[in-house]
N, C-alpha and C positions, 0 to 999 in steps of 0.2 A: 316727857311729852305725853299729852292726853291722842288717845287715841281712839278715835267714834265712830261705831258700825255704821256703814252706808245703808241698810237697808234697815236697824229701828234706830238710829242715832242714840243709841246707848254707850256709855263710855265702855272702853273694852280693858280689863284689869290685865295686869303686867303678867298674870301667874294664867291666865285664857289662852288657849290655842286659837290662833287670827290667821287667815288668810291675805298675803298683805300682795293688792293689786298695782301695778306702775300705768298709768298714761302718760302718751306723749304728750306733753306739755306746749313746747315752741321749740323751731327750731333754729337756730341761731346762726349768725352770716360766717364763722368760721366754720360750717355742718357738722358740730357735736349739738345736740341734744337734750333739753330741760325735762324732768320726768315729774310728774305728777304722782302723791301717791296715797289711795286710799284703804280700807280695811276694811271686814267683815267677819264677823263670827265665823266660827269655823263650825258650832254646834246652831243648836236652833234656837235663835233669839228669843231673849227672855222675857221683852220690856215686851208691857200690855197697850195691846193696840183697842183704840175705840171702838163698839159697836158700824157694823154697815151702815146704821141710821147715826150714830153721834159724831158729833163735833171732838177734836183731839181736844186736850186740857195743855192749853198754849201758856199757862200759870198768868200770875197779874203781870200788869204793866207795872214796872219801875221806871218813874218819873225823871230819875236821874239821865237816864240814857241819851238825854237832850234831842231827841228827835222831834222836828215841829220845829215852831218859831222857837228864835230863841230867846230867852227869859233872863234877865240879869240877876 
């Protein structure tokens, strides 16, 4: 399972100490409970964040992904 910090969406490696957070998700008509569950570094994230003034590096579009009309 890939596992990616909530606050730089970095992928977080098997061998990293993570903080792993539960949200209640729904809660369902017999009242047990679906958990949501997310991650974060435990240390201080490493991915580089943009200047104040820059734009993130969102990488290229891949054309594949069929988003838009679609194209035969």
């Amino acid at each position: 399972m890939i596992m990616l910090c909530e606050r730089c969406c970095a992928p977080i490696g098997d061998w990293e100490p993570v903080l792993r957070l539960a949200h209640l998700g729904d809660a369902l008509p017999d009242g047990s409970v679906r958990w949501v569950h997310s991650y974060v570094h435990t240390r201080p994230c490493v991915a580089e964040c943009a200047g104040p003034r820059e734009r993130p590096d969102t990488g290229s579009w891949d054309p594949s992904r069929g988003i838009g009309g679609f194209r035969p």
